[in-house]
Every structure is written in C-alpha cells, then in structure tokens.
C-alpha positions as CSV (number, residue, x, y, z in Angstrom):
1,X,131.5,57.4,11.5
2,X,131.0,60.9,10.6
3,X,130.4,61.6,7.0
4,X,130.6,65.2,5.7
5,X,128.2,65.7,2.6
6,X,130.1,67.7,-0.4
7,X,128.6,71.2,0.3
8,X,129.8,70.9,4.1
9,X,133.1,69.9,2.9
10,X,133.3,72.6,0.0
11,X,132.1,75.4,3.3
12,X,135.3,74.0,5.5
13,X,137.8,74.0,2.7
14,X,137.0,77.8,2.3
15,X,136.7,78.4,5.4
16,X,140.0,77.6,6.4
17,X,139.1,75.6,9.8
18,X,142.0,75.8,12.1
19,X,142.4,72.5,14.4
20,X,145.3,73.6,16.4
21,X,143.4,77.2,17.1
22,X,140.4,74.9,18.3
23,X,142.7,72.6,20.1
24,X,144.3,75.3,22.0
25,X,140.9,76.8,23.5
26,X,140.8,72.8,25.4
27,X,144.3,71.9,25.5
28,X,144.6,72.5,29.4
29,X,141.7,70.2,29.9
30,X,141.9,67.6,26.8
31,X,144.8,65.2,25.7
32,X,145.7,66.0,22.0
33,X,144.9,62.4,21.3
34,X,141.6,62.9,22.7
35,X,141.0,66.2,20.1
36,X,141.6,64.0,17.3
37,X,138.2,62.2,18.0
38,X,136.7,65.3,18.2
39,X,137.8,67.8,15.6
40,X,136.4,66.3,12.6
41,X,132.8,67.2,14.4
42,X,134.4,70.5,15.3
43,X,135.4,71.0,11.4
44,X,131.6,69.9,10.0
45,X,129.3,71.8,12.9
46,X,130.8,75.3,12.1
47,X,130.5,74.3,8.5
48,X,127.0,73.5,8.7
49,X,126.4,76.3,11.1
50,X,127.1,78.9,8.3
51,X,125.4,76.4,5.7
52,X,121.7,76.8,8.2
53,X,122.4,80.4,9.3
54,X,122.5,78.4,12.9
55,X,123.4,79.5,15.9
56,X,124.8,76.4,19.1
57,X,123.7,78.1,22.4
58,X,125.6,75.8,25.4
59,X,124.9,75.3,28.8
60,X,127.7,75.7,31.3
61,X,127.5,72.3,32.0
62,X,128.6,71.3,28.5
63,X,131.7,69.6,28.1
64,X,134.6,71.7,26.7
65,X,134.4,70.4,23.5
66,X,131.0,72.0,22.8
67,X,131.4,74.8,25.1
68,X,134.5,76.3,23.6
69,X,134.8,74.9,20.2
70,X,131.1,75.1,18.6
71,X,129.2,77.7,20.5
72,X,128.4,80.7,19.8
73,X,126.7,81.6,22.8
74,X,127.3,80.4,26.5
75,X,126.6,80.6,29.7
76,X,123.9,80.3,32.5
77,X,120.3,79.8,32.0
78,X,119.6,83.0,32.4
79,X,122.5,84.5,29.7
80,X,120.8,82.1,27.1
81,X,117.6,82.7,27.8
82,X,118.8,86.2,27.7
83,X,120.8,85.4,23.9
84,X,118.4,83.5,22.8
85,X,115.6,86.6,22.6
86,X,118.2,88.4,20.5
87,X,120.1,86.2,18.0
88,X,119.3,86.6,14.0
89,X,119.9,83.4,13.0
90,X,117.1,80.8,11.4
91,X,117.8,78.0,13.7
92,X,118.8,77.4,17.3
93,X,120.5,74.4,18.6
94,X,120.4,74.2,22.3
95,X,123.4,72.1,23.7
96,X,121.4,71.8,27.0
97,X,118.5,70.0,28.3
98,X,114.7,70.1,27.2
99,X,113.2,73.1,29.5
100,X,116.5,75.3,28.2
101,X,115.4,74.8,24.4
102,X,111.6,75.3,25.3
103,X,112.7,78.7,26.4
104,X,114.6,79.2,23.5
105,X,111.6,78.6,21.4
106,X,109.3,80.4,23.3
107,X,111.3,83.6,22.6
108,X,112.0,82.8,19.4
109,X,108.8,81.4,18.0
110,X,109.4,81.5,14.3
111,X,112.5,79.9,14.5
112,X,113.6,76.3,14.1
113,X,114.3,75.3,17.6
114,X,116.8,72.1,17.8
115,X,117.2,69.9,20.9
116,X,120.0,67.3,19.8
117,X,118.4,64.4,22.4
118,X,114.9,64.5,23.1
119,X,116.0,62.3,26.7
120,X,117.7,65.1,27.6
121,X,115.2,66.4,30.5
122,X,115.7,67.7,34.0
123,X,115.0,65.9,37.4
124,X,113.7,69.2,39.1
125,X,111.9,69.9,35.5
126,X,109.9,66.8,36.2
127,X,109.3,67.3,39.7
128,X,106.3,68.9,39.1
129,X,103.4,69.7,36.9
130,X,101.1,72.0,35.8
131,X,98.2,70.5,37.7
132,X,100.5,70.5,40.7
133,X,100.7,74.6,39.9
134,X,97.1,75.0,39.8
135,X,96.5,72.6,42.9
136,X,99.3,75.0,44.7
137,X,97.3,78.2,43.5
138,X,93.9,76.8,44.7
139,X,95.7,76.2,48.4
140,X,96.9,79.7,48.4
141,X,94.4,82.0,46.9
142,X,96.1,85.5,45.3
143,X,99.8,83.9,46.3
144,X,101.8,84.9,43.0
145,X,104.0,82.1,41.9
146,X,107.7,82.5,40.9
147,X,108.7,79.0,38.5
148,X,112.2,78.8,38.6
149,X,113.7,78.6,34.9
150,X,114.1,74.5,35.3
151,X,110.8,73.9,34.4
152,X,108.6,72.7,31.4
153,X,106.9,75.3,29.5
154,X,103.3,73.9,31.0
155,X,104.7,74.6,34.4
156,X,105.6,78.5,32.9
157,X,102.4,79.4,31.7
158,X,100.7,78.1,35.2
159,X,102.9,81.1,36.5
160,X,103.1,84.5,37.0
161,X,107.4,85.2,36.2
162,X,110.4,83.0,35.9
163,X,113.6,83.4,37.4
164,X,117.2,81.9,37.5
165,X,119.3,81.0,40.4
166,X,121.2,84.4,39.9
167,X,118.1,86.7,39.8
168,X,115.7,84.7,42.2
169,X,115.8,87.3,44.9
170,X,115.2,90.3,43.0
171,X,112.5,88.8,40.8
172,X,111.1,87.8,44.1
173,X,110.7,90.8,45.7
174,X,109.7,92.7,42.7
175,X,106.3,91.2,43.0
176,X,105.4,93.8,45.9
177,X,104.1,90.6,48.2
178,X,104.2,89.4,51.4
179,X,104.0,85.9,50.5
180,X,105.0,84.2,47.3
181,X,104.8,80.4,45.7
182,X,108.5,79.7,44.9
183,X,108.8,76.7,42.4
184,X,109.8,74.1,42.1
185,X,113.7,73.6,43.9
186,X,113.2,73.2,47.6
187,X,116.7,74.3,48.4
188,X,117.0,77.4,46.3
189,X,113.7,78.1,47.9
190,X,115.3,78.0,51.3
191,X,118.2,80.0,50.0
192,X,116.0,83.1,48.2
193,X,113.8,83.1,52.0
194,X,117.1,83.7,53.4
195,X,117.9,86.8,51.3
196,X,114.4,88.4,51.4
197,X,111.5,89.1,54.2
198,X,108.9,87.4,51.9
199,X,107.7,84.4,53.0
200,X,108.0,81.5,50.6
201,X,105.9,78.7,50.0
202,X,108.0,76.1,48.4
203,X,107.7,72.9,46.6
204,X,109.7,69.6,46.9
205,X,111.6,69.6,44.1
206,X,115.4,68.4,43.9
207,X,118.3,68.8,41.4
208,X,119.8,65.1,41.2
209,X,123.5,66.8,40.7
210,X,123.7,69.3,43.4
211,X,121.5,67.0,46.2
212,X,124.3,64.5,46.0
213,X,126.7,66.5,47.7
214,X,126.9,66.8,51.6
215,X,128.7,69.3,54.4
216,X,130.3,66.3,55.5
217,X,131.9,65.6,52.2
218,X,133.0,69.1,52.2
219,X,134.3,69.3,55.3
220,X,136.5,66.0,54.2
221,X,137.7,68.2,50.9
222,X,138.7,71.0,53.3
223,X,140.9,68.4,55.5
224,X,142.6,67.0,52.4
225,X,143.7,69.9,50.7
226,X,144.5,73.0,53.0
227,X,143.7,76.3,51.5
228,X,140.5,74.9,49.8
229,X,138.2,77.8,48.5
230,X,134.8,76.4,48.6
231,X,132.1,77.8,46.0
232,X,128.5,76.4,45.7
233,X,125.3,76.5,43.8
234,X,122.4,77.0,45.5
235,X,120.1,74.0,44.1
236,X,123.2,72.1,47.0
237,X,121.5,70.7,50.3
238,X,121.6,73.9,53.6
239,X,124.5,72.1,55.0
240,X,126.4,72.2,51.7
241,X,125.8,76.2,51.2
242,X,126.4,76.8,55.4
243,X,130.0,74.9,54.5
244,X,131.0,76.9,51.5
245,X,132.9,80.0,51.0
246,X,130.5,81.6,48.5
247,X,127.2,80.9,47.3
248,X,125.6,81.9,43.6
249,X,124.8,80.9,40.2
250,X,126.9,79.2,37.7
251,X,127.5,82.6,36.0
252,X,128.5,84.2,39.8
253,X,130.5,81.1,40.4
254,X,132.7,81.6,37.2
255,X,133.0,85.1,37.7
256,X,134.2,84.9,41.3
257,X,136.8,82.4,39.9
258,X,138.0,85.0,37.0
259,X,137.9,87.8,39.7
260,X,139.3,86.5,42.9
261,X,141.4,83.4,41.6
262,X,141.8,81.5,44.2
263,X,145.0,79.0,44.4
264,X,142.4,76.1,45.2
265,X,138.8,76.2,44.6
266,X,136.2,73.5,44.7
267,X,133.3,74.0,42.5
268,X,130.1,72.6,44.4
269,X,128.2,72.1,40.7
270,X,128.2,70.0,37.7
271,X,131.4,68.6,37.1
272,X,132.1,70.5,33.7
273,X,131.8,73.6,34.5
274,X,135.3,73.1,36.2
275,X,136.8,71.9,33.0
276,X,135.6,74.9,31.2
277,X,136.6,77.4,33.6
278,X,139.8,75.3,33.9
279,X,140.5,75.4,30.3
280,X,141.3,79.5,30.3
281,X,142.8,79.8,33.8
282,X,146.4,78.2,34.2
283,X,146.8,80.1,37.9
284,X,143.6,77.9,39.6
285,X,144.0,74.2,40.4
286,X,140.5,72.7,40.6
287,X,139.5,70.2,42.7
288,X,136.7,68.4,41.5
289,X,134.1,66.2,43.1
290,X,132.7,65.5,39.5
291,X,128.9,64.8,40.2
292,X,127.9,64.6,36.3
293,X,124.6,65.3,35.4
294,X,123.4,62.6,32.7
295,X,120.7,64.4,31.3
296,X,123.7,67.4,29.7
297,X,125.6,64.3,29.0
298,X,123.5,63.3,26.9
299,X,124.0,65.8,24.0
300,X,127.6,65.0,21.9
301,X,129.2,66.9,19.2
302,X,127.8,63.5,17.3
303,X,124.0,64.1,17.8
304,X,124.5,68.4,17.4
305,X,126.3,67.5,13.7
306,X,123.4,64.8,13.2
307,X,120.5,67.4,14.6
308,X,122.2,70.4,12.6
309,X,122.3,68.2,8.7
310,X,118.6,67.2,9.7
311,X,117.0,69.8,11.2
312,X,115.8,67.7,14.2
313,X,114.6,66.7,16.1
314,X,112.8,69.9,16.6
315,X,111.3,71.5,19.6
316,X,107.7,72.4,20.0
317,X,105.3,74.2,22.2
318,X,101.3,74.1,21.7
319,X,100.4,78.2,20.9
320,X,98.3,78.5,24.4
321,X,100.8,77.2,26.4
322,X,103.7,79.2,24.6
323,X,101.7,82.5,25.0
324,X,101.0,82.5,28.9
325,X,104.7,81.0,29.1
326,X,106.3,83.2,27.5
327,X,104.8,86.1,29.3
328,X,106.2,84.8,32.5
329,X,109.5,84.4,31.0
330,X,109.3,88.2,29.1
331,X,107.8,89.5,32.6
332,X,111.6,88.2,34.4
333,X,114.1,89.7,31.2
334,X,112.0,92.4,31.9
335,X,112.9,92.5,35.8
336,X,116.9,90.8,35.1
C-alpha cells in the first residue's frame, strides 16, 4: 500500500497534480479503471521528484505508465545516454535495466545514480565479459573493438568506443579500419557488416526479446492482416530483418511511425514500445506480437516511488573501471 510521507503530500497539494491530464497522455492504451491503480504513484513520484531535485530517465520499453506519466526524459539508449550527460539535477533514476543506469553514472559521476531493481540486467549484457574482451583482443592483435551500449561498464572500459543500434555504422567506420571487433550482439553485427566494407569480427551474443521472433512468424502476420507494414530492430534473427519493411533503432522505428503512419504496422521489438507509440497516434492500428522483456518489467512505478523516498538502491562503478569506460562512451557522443 503506498504511503505518502507529510512533506510529499504537502509538495502534491501545491502542486496541483492533475489525474485526468495524466490519464489522458495513456487513455488510448489504459482502461480508466486500470489508472486508478496507478495515479496515486503518479501523484507521489512527481512529488518526490521536486522534493530530490530528481530527474526519471525511461527506456522505450517502459510501460506507458512510466513512460508518459513520470519521465522526464525518454527514449533510446542512445537519447538517454545522450540526456543523461546533460541534466542538472542531483539524482537520476533510470527506469531501465542495469547497463542503461551504469551509463548514466558514468557520465554523471557525482550524482546519485538510482536503479529501482538491482535484477534488472540484460541477456546480451551478460553474454560476455571483460576477460572475454581481452581474450578477443589477444586473438586479434591492433583490431579496435566497438561494445555495443548493452553492456556492463567492465565490458566498456575493455573497449575502445560504444555505440547504439542507431549509430553502429557510423561509429564503425569512423575508426579508419579495415577490420573491427563488433561486441557483443551477433545479429546487429551481421546487420552493421551489411552497411559498411569493414570486416567485422563478431561475438555470440543474443537479445532474448528480439531472437524470439522468426521470418516465418512474420510471414504468418502478413497473411493475416493484409496491408501489414513490417518494422524491425536489428538485435531480430537475418530472416526476421530480410522479412521486414524497414529496419532501425527504437528511436528510427518510432519516428518512421510518426512520419509515414502507416494504417497497419507491426513493431518487431519489445512489446511496449507499441503501447507508447500507440498512446499518441489514434490514425495507426498496431499489431503486436508482445515479446516482453522481463528484465524492463521488472521496474514499477512501486519500486521508482520506493527507490526515489530512499535513495536506493544506488548504482556504482569502481573509479578505474568508470574512467576507461567512460572514455569509450564520451569517444561515441563525440562521434553521434
């Protein structure tokens, strides 16, 4: 049961919090009876935002709660990590996973960094270490190595730049090389060696949402609802991206969606990302294959409110790591 402490109660009274203006940013997405659960968190979190000088930076893949009714800042991994370099405020919440508030603190090192559930990690994250980094330097001698943003901060500062999904090819080729490590997503390595003549050593790394889906499944959207615009990440299986309409980032996705509005679309990504897109455009109907990813599931408006009144639980980085990590992530904002 949430419990608003007097000064949080004193901020919303004076504040004026306006439910139905909050309801009407999710109204196309959520039942009314469903935004009653939900606006008392809405109503304390912007409270105790102004009470912490805090800031909520959300993920695309948050749910439309959190993405349109408590953050300030949203978007790709790239726009937050982006953001996150620039904000004033004295603490961050990310409403993400683990690597996405790792790179908030990196930029932001004397700031309180918040990560609402500690469990919420990343499978392609975890798919490799830094050891595997060094192994994968010793191998290939002078190869420069590109970490793709989905990655702990030990993996970043075994690196020479990051990149996103949306600025992988550029990043890439600013590097001047024939030959490049490309970690740690095997199929956005397959995609960026598509776009580019540098060859690209890649790594076996998988995103559990996007290697669910199939061109066969696709194919079986398209035959069930004619005029089907197809639009996929490229963390998705080859067969998946040689089936789609367009290919690009979340951030690419949603604007192709605001800028071509197509009658049907199919979203090949995490399953709220449709809802939030959905929850501004009236004009699209979305057809959603919902693969959620658990690990952005696992942060609520619940443990956000609990994280923001306690101040954790807090995210960390040891000072070596954090300074050759955050080089590699300065060294792609610099490229982006």
């Amino acid at each position: 049961m949430l419990q608003i402490p007097t000064s949080t109660a004193k901020l919303s009274a004076k504040s004026a919090f306006d439910g139905t203006a909050s309801y009407n940013l999710v109204k196309n997405v959520m039942p009314e009876i469903e935004w009653s659960i939900h606006a008392p968190y809405v109503e304390a979190i912007q409270a105790l935002k102004r009470e912490r000088n805090a800031v909520i930076l959300a993920h695309n893949y948050q749910t439309p709660e959190i993405f349109h009714c408590v953050a300030d800042i949203s978007g790709d991994s790239l726009a937050l990590a982006r953001l996150a370099a620039d904000t004033d405020a004295d603490v961050i919440v990310l409403a993400g996973v683990h690597f996405m508030a790792e790179t908030a603190k990196l930029l932001n090192p004397n700031k309180t960094v918040l990560i609402p559930d500690e469990r919420a990690g990343c499978s392609l994250a975890e798919s490799i270490t830094a050891a595997d980094v060094r192994d994968l330097r010793r191998q290939h001698p002078g190869v420069p190595v590109v970490t793709y943003v989905n990655t702990s901060a030990e993996v970043k500062a075994e690196s020479d730049i990051c990149c996103t999904s949306g600025n992988a090819v550029k990043v890439v080729e600013s590097l001047n090389s024939d030959k490049v490590i490309f970690i740690p997503d095997e199929y956005l390595a397959a995609y960026v060696a598509q776009q580019t003549d540098v060859e690209i050593i890649s790594w076996r790394g998988h995103c559990e949402v996007h290697e669910r889906f199939s061109g066969e499944e696709l194919d079986q959207y398209r035959n069930d609802f004619p005029g089907l615009t197809i639009i996929a990440h490229p963390e998705c299986p080859p067969d998946v991206l040689e089936a789609a309409d367009f290919v690009g980032s979340t951030a690419q996705m949603q604007e192709y969606v605001l800028t071509k509005r197509p009658p049907r679309v199919l979203m090949v990504t995490e399953c709220s990302m449709s809802d939030n897109i959905a929850a501004g455009v009236s004009d699209v109907e979305f057809v959603r294959p919902c693969n959620l990813c658990p690990h952005m599931k696992r942060i609520t408006l619940e443990n956000i409110h609990d994280s923001l009144k306690s101040l954790a639980p807090q995210v960390l980085i040891d000072d070596q790591v954090a300074v050759k990590a955050r080089l590699a992530v300065e060294r792609m904002l610099a490229v982006a």
